[in-house]
Backbone atoms as SQL, in Angstrom:
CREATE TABLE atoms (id INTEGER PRIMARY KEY, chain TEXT, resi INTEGER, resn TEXT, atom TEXT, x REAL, y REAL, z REAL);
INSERT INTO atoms VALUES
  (1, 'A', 1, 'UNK', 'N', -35.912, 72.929, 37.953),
  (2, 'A', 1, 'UNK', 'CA', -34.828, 72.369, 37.170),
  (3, 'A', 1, 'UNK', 'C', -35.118, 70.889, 36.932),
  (4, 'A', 2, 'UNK', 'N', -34.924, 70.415, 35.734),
  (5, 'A', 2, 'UNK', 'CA', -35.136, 69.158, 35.481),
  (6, 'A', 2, 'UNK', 'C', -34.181, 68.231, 35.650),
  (7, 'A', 3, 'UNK', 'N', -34.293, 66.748, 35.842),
  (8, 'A', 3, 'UNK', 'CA', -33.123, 65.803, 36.785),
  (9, 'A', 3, 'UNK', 'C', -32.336, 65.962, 35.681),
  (10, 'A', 4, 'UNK', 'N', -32.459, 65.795, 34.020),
  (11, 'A', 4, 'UNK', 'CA', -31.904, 65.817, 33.386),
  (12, 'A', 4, 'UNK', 'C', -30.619, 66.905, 33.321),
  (13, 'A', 5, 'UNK', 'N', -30.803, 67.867, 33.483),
  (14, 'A', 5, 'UNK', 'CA', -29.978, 69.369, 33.253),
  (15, 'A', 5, 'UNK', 'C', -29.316, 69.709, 34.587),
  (16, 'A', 6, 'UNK', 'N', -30.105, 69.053, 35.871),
  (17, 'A', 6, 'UNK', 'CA', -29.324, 69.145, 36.983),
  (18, 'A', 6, 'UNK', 'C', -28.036, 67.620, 36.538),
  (19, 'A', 7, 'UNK', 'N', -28.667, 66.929, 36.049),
  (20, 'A', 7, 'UNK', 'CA', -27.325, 65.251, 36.267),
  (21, 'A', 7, 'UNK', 'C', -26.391, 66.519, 35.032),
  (22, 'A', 8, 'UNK', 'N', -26.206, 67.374, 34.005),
  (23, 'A', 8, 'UNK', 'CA', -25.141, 67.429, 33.037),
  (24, 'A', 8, 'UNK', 'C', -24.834, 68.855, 33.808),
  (25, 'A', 9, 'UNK', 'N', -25.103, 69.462, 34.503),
  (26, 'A', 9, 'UNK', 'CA', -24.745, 70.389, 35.491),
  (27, 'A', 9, 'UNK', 'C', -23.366, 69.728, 36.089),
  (28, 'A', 10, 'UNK', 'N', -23.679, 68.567, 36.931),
  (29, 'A', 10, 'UNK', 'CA', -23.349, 67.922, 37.504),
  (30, 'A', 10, 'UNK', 'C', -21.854, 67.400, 37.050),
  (31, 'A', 11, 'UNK', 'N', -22.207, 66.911, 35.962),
  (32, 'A', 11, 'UNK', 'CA', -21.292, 66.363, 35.235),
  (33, 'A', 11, 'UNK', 'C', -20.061, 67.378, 34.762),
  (34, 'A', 12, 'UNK', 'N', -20.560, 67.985, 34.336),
  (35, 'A', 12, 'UNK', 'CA', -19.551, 69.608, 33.983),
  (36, 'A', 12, 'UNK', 'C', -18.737, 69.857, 34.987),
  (37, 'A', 13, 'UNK', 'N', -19.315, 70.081, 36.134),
  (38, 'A', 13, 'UNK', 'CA', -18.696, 70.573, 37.340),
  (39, 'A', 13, 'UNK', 'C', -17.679, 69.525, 37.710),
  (40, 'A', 14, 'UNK', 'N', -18.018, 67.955, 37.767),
  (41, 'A', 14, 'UNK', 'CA', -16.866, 67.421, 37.867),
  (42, 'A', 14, 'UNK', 'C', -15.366, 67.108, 36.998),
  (43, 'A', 15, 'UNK', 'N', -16.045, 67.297, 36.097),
  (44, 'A', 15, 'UNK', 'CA', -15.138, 67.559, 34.674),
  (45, 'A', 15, 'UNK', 'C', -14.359, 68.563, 35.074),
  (46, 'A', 16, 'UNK', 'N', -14.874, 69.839, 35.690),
  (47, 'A', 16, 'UNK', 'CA', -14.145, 71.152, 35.738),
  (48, 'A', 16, 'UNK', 'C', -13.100, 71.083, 37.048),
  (49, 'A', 17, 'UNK', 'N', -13.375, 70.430, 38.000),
  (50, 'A', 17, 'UNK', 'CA', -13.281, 70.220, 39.221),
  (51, 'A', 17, 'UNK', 'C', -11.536, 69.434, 39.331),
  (52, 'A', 18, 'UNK', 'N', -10.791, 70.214, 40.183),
  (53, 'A', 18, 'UNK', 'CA', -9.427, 69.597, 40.398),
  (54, 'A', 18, 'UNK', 'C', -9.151, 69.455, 41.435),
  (55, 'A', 19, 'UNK', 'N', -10.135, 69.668, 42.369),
  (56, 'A', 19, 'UNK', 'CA', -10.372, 68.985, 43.904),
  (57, 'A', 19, 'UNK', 'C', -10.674, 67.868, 44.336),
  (58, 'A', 20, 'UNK', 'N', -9.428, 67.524, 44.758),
  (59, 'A', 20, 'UNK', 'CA', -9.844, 65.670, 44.837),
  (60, 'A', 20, 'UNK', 'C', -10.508, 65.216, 45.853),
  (61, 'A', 21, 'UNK', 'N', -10.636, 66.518, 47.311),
  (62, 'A', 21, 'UNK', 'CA', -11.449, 66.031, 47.845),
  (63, 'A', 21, 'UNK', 'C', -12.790, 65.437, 47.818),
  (64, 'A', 22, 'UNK', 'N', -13.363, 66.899, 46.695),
  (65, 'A', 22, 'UNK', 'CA', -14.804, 67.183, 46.066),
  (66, 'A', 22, 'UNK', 'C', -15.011, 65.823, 45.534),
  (67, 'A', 23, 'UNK', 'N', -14.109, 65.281, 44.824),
  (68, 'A', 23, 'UNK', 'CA', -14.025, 63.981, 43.913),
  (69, 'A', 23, 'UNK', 'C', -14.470, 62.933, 44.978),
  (70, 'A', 24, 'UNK', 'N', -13.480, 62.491, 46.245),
  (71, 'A', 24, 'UNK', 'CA', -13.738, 61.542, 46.923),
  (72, 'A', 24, 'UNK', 'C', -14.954, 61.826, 47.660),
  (73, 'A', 25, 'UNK', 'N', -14.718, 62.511, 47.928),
  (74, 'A', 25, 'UNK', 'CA', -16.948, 63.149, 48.769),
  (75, 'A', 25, 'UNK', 'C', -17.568, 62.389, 47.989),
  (76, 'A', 26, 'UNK', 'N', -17.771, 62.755, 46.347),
  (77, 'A', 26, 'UNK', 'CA', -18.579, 62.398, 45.353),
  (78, 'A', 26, 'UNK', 'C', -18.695, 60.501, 45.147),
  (79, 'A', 27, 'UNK', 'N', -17.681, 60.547, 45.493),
  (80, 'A', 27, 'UNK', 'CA', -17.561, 58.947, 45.308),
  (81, 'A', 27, 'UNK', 'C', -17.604, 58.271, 46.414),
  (82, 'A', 28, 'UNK', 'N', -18.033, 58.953, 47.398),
  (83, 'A', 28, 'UNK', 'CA', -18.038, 58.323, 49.016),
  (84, 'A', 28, 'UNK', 'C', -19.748, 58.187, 48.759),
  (85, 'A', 29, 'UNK', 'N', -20.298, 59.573, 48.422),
  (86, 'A', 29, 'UNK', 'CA', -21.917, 59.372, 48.153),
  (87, 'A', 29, 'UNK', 'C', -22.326, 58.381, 47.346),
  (88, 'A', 30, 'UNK', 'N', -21.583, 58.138, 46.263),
  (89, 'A', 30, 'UNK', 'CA', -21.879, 56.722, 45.018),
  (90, 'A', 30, 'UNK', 'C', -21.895, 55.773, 46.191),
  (91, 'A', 31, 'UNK', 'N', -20.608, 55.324, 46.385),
  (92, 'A', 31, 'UNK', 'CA', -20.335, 54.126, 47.309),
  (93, 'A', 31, 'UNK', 'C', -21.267, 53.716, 48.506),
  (94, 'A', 32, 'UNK', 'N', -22.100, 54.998, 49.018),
  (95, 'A', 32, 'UNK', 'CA', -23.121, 54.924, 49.974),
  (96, 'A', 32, 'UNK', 'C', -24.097, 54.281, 49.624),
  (97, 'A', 33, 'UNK', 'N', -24.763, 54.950, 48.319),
  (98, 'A', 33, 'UNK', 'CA', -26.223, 55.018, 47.867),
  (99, 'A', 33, 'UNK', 'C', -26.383, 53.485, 47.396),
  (100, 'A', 34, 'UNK', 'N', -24.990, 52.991, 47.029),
  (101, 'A', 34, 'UNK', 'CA', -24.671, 51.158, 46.431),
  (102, 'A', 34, 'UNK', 'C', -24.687, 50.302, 47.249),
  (103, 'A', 35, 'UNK', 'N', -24.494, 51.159, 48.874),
  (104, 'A', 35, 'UNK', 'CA', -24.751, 49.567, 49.944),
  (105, 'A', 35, 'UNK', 'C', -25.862, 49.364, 50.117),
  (106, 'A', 36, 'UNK', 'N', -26.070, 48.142, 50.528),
  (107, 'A', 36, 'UNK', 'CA', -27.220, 47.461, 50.869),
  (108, 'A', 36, 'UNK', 'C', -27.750, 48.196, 52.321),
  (109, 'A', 37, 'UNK', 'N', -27.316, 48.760, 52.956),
  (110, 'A', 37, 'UNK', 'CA', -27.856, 49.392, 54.758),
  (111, 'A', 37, 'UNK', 'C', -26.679, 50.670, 54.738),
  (112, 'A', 38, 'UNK', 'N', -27.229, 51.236, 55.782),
  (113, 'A', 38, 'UNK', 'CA', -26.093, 52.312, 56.236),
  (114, 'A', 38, 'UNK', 'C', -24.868, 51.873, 57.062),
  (115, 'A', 39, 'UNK', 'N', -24.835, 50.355, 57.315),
  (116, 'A', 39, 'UNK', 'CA', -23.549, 49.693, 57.869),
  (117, 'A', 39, 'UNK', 'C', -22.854, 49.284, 56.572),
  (118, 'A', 40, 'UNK', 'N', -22.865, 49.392, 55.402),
  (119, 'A', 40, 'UNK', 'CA', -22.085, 49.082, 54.181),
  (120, 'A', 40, 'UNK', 'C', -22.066, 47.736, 53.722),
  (121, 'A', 41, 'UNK', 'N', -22.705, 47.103, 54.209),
  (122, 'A', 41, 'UNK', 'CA', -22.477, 45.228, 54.038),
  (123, 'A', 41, 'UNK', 'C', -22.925, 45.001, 52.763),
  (124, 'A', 42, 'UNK', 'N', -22.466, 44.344, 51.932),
  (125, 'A', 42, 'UNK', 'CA', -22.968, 43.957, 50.780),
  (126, 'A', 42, 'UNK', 'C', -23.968, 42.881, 50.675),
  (127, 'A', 43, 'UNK', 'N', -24.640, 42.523, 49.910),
  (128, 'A', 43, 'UNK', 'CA', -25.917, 41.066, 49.589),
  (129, 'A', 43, 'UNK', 'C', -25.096, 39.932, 50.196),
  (130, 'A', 44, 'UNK', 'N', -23.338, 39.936, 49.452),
  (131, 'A', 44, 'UNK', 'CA', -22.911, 38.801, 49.608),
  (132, 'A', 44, 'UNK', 'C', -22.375, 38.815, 51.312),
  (133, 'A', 45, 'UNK', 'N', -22.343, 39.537, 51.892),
  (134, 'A', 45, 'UNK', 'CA', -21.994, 39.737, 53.036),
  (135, 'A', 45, 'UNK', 'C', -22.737, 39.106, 54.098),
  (136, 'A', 46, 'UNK', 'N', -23.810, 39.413, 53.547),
  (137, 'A', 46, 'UNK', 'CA', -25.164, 39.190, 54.335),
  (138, 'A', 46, 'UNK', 'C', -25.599, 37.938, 54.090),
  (139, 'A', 47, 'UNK', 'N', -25.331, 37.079, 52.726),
  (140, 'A', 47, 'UNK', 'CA', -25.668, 35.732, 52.653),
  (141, 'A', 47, 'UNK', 'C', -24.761, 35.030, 53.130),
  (142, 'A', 48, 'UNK', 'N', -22.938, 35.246, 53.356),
  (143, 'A', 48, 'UNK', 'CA', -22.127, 34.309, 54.257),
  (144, 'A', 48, 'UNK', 'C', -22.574, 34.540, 55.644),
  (145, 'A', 49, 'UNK', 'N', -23.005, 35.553, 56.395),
  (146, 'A', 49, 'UNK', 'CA', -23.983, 35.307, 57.799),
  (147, 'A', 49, 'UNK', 'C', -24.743, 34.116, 57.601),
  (148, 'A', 50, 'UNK', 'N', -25.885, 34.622, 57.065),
  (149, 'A', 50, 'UNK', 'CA', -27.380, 33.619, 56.833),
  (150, 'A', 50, 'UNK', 'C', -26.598, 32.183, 56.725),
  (151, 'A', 51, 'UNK', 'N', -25.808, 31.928, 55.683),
  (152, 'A', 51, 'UNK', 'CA', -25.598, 30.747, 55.963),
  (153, 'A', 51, 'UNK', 'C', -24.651, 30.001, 56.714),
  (154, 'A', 52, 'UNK', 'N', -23.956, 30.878, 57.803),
  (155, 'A', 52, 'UNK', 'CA', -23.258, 30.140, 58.589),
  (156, 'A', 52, 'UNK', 'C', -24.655, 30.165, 59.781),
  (157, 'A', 53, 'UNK', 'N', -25.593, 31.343, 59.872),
  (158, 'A', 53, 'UNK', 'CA', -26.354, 30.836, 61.335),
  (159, 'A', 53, 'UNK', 'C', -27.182, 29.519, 60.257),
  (160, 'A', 54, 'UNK', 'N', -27.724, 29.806, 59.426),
  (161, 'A', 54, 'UNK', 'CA', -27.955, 28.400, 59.476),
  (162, 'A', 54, 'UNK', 'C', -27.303, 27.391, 59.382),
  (163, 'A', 55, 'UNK', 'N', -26.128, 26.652, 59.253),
  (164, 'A', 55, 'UNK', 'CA', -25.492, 25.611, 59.483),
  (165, 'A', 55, 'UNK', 'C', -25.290, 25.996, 61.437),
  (166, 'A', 56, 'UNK', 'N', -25.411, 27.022, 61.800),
  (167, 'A', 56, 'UNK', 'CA', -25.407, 26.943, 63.261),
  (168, 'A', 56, 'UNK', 'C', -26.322, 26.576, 63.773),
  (169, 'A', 57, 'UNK', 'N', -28.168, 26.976, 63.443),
  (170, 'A', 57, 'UNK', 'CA', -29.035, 26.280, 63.622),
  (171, 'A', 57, 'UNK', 'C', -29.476, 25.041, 63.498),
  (172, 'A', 58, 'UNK', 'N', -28.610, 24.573, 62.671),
  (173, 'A', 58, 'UNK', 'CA', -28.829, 23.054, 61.890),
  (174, 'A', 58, 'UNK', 'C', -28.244, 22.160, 63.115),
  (175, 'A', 59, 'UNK', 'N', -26.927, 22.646, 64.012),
  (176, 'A', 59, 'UNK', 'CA', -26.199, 22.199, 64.733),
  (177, 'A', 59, 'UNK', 'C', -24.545, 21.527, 63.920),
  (178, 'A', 60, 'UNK', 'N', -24.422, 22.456, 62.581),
  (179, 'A', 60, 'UNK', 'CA', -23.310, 22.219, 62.026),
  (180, 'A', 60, 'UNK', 'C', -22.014, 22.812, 62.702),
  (181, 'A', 61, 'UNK', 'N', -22.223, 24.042, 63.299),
  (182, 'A', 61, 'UNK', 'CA', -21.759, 25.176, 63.769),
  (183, 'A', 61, 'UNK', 'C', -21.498, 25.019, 65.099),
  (184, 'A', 62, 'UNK', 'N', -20.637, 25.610, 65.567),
  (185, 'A', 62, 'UNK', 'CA', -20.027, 26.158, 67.378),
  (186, 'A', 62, 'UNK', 'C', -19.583, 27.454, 67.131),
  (187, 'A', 63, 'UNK', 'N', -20.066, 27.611, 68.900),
  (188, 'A', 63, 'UNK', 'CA', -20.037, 28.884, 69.010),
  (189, 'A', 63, 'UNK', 'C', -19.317, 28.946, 70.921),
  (190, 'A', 64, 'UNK', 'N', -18.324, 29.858, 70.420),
  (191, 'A', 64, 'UNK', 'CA', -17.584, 29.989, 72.009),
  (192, 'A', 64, 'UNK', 'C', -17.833, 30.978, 72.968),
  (193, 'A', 65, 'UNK', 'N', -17.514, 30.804, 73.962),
  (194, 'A', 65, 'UNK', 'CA', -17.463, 31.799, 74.958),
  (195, 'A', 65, 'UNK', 'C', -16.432, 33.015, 74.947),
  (196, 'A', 66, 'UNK', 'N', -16.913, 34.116, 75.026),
  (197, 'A', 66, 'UNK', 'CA', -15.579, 35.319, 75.439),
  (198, 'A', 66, 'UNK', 'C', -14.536, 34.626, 76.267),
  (199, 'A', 67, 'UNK', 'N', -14.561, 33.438, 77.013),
  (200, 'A', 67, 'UNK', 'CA', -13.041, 33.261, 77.642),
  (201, 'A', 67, 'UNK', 'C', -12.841, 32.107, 76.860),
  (202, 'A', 68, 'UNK', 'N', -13.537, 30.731, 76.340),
  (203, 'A', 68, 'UNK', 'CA', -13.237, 30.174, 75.496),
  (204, 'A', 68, 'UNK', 'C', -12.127, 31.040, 74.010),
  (205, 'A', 69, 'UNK', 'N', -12.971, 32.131, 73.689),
  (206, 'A', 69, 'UNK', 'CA', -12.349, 32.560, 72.157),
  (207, 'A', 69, 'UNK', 'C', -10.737, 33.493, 72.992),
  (208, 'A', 70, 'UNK', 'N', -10.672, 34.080, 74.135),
  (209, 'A', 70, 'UNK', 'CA', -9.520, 34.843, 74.879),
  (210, 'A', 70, 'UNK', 'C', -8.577, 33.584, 74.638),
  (211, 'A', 71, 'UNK', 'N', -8.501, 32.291, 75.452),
  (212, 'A', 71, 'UNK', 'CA', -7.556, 31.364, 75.648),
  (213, 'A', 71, 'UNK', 'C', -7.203, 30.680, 74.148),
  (214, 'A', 72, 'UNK', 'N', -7.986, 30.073, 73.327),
  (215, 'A', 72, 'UNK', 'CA', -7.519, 29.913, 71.601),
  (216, 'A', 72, 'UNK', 'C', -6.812, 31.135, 71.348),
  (217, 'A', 73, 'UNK', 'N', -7.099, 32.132, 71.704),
  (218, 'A', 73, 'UNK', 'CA', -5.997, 33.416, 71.010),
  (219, 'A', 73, 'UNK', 'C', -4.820, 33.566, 71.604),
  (220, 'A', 74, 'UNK', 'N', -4.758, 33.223, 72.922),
  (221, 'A', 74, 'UNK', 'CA', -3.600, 33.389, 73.735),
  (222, 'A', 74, 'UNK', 'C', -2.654, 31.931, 73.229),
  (223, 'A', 75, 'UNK', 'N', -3.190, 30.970, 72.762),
  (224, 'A', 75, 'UNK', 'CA', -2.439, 29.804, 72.864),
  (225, 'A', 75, 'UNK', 'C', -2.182, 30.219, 71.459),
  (226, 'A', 76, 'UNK', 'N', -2.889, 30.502, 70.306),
  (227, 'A', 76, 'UNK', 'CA', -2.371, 30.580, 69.148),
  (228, 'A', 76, 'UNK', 'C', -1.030, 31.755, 68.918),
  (229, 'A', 77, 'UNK', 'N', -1.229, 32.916, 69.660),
  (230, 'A', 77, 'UNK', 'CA', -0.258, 33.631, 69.994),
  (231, 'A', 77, 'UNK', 'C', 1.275, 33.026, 70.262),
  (232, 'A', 78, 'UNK', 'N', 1.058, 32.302, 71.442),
  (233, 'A', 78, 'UNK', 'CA', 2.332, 31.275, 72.011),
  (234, 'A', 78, 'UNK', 'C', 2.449, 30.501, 70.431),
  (235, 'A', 79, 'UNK', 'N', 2.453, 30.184, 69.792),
  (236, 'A', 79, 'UNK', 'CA', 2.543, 29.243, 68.794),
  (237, 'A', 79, 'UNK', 'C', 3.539, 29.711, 67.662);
């Protein structure tokens, strides 16, 4: 079968199709095949990382401790 006649196969069937699950499956696979990794992160996702470790490498950046970041949450809580 050629990709061509399998993609309007394809197409038909969703046309025909009143299963919305079938629908969201279908559009869960789009939405897959469009991320950048199998964790879903987008380009831009991945460039606000990069450039906060680098302003962290630079020494622009801090970085806390698990009981440092616990007590800011507990005090912002009280607030």
């Amino acid at each position: 079968m050629s990709t061509d006649l399998l993609k309007l196969q394809l197409i038909e069937r969703l046309l025909r199709t009143t299963d919305e699950g079938l629908l969201k499956k279908v559009a869960d696979l789009f939405r897959a095949e469009n991320a950048e990794d199998e964790d879903g992160l987008t380009d831009e996702h991945y460039n606000i990382v990069k450039e906060r470790d680098a302003a962290y490498k630079r020494g622009e950046g801090k970085s806390y401790t698990w009981e440092e970041v616990r007590e800011m949450a507990r005090k912002a809580k009280k607030e």
